[in-house]
N, C-alpha and C positions, 0 to 999 in steps of 0.2 A: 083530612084535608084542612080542618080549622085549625090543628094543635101545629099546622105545620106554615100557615097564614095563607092559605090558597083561597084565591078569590079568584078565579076561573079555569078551566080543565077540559083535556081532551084526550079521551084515552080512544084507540081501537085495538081489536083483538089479536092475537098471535094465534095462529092455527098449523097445527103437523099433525098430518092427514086428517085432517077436516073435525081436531079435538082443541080445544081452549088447551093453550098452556103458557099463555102470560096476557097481558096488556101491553102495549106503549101507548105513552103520551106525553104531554104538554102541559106547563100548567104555570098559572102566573101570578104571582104576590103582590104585586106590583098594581096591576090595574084590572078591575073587572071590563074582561072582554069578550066578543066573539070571535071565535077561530072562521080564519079566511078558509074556502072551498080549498085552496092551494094549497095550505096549511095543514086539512088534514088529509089530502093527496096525498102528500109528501110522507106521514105520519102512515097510511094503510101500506106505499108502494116501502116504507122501511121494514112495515110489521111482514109483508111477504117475502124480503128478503130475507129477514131474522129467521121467518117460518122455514122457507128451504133449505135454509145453513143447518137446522136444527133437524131437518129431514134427512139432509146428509148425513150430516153425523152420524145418526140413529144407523141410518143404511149400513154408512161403514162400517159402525159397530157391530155389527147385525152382522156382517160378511166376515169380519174378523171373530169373531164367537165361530160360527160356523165353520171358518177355515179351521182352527183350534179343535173342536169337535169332531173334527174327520180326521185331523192327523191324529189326535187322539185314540179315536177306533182304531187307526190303523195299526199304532202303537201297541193297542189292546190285542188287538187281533194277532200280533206277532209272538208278546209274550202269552197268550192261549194256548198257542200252537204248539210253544215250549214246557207246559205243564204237564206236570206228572198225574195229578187229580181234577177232575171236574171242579172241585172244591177252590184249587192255588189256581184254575184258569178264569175262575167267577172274580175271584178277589182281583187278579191282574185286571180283568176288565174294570172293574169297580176304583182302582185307583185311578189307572190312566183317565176313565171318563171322569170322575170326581172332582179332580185336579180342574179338567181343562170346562167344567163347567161352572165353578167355584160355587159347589152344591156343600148344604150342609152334610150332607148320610147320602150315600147311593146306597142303596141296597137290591137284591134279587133274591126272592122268595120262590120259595121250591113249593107246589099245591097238589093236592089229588082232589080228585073231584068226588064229592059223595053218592051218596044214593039218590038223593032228593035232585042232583042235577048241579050243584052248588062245589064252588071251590074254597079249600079249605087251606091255610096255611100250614105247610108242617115243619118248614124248615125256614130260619131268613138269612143270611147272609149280608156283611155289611162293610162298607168303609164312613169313616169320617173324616172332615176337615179338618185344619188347623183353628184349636178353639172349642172343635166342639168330640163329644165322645160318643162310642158307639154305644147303641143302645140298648138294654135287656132284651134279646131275642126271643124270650117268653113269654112278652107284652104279644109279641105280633102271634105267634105258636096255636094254632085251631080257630084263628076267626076265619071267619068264611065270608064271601062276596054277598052282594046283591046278586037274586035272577037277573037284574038287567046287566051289572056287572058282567057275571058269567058270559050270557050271550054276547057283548058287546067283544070279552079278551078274547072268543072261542072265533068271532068273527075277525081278529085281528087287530080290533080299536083299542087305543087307550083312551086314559083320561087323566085329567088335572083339575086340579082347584085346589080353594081353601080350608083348610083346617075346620075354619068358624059352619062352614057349610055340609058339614056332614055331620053325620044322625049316627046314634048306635054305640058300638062295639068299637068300630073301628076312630069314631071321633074321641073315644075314651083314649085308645092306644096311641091318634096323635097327640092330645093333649099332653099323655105322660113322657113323649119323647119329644116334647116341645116345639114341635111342627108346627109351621105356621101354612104352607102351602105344598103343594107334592103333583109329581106328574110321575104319571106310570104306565107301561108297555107291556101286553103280553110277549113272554118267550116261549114261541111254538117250536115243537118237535114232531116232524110227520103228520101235519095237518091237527095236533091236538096241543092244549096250553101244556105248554112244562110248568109254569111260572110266571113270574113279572121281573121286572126291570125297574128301577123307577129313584127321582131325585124328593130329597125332602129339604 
C-alpha cells in the first residue's frame, strides 16, 4: 500500500462456499480517511454478488465436467461392447474417460490378492494425454495395498489424494511417473476386487 501511495483502505472478503478467495476494496491516495458505514455496505453487498457469480460458474463448470463424464462412459461402454479382448475394451474405456476428464494417465490395474489378505498389482494398463507418456508398467508390477486399502476397495470405496502424502512403495512409483495427485476406484467382479480404475 505505501509503494503504491495509499493513505487509507477498505477491503472485505469474497467468499464461495464459505472459503476466502479474493478481497474487494477501496482505497484512497488522495486523503487519509474513514470509510462511511454506506461505503462499506456497498463494498460487502459487491463482494456477495462477486461471490455468487463465482459460485455459478463453479456449478456450471461442475455440471458440465459431469455431463462430459457420462457421455463419456457411455461412449466407453459402447466401444467395450465392440471389443474383441478384455485388454482393447479397458483401453477403450481408458481413452474415452481420459479425454473427457483431461487426466494426465488413466490407468486400470488388474490385482490378486495374496495370502496375507493384501492386493497385489500384477498387471497395469494405461492411457495418456496429450504431452504426456505412458508410464513403465513395471514401476506399478507387485506392489501391493495397505490393509486399510484392501478392506476399503473390497468394500467398494475409493480414494484420492496427493502424491506428497503417501508413504512407501507406492510414493516411490508416483514419484517416478511424476504424479502429482490420483484418485482411484475398485473394479469388482461378483462381489470381489478385479482391480482399480483410477486418474493420475
Amino acid at each position: 500500500a505505501t509503494a503504491e501511495g495509499t493513505l487509507s483502505l477498505v477491503c472485505v472478503p469474497v467468499l464461495v462456499d464459505g472459503r476466502l478467495v479474493a478481497y474487494l476494496g477501496y482505497d484512497d491516495c488522495e486523503t487519509p480517511r474513514r470509510w462511511s458505514h454506506a461505503e462499506e455496505e456497498a463494498l460487502r453487498t459487491a463482494a456477495s454478488v462477486i461471490g455468487s457469480s463465482m459460485q455459478r460458474a463453479r456449478g456450471l463448470e461442475m455440471a458440465r465436467r459431469r455431463e462430459r463424464m457420462l457421455v463419456a462412459v457411455a461412449a466407453a461402454a459402447g466401444r467395450a461392447l465392440t471389443a474383441l479382448t478384455t485388454e482393447q475394451a479397458i483401453e477403450a474405456v481408458l481413452a474415452e474417460i481420459g479425454t473427457a476428464a483431461e487426466a494426465s494417465r488413466v490407468f486400470a490395474s488388474h490385482v490378486e490378492r495374496r495370502e496375507d489378505g493384501l492386493l497385489a498389482i500384477t498387471e497395469n494398463l494405461q492411457w495418456a494425454g496429450p504431452g504426456f507418456a505412458v508410464a513403465d508398467p513395471e514401476i506399478w508390477e507387485g506392489l501391493a495395498t495397505t490393509p486399510e486399502t484392501a478392506a476399503a476397495f473390497q468394500r467398494g470405496e475409493g480414494l484420492q489424494g496427493l502424491a506428497r502424502d503417501v508413504e512407501g512403495l507406492f510414493r516411490d512409483a508416483l514419484d517416478a511417473t511424476g504424479t502429482l495427485s490420483f484418485a482411484v476406484v475398485p473394479i469388482m467382479v461378483r462381489g470381489e476386487v478385479w482391480g482399480s480404475i483410477g486418474f493420475n
